[in-house]
N, C-alpha and C positions, 0 to 999 in steps of 0.2 A: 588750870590744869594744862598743860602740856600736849602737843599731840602726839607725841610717844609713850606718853605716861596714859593717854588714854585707848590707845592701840593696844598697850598692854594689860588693862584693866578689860578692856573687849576679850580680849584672846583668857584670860585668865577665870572669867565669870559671862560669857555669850549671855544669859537670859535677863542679864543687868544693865546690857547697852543702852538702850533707851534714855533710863533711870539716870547712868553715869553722865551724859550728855545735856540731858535737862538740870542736875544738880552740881555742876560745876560751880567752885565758891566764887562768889563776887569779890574785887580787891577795892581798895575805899573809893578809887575813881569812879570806879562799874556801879557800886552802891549809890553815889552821890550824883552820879549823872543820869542813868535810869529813869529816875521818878520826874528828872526835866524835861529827860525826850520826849518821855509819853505824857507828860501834861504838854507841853509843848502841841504834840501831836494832835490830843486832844482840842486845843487854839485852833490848826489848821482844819480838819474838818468843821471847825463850825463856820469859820469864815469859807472855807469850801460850798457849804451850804447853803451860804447867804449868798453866795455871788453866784449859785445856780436856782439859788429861785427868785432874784429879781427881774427887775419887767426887761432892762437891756443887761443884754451877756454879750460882756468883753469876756471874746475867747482870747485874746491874749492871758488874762490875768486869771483863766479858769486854766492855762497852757502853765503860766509859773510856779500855782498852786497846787497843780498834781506831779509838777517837778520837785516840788518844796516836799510833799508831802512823801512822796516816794523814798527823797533824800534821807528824811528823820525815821521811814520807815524801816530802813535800811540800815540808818546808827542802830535803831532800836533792838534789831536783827542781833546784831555783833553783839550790841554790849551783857543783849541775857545771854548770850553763848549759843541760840539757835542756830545749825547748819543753813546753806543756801539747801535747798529741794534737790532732791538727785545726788548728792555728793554723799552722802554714806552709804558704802555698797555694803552688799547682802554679803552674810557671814560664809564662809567652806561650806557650812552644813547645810544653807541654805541650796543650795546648787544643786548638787541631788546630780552627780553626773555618773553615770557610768561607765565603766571604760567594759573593750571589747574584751580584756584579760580575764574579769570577772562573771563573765559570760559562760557557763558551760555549755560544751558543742555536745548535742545532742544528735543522735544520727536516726536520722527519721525514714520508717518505712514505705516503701513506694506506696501510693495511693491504689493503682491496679496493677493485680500479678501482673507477671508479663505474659503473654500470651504462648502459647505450645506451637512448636512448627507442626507446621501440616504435615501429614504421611500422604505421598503419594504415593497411587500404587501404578507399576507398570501394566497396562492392560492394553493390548493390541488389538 
């Protein structure tokens, strides 16, 4: 799917974004390569784990293994069509902004009267 085609399925159905993002179709590459990564993947964690519970750790090759892995974790990412974290923002409705337009002015009463002048009287 497209990302205009799925811009427009966002804006046309909000409560189905989710849904449309996780079920995008796979085309026969994405289908056939998938199931490699993540066995694949599955390979590198174990050899991950063999080389952090023997008795001498080469951190060098514990350094190429979490580069290794990061890398396939990464194909793995793209090819089901999961976004990177943070890059789908929040929908208009979301937002919840208020503009000061839609505010009615209210005219609010002094809190205490105001006070009475004094009468002075002339007295000599």
């Amino acid at each position: 799917m497209r990302s205009h085609e799925a811009r427009r399925l966002r804006r046309l159905y909000p409560s189905l974004a989710p849904a449309i993002v996780a079920n995008i179709p796979l085309d026969a590459y994405q289908r056939r390569q998938l199931p490699r990564v993540r066995q694949q993947l599955d390979k590198l964690h174990q050899l991950f784990d063999a080389l952090l519970n023997a008795k001498e750790i080469d951190t060098t090759a514990i350094e190429k293994m979490s580069r290794s892995i990061a890398t396939f974790s990464d194909l793995e990412r793209v090819l089901s069509g999961r976004p990177l974290p943070g890059t789908n923002r929040p929908s208009a409705s979301n937002k919840q902004q208020v503009s000061m337009a839609a505010v009615p002015l209210v005219s609010v009463a002094p809190i205490a009267p105001e006070p009475e002048p004094l009468a002075i009287s002339a007295t000599p």
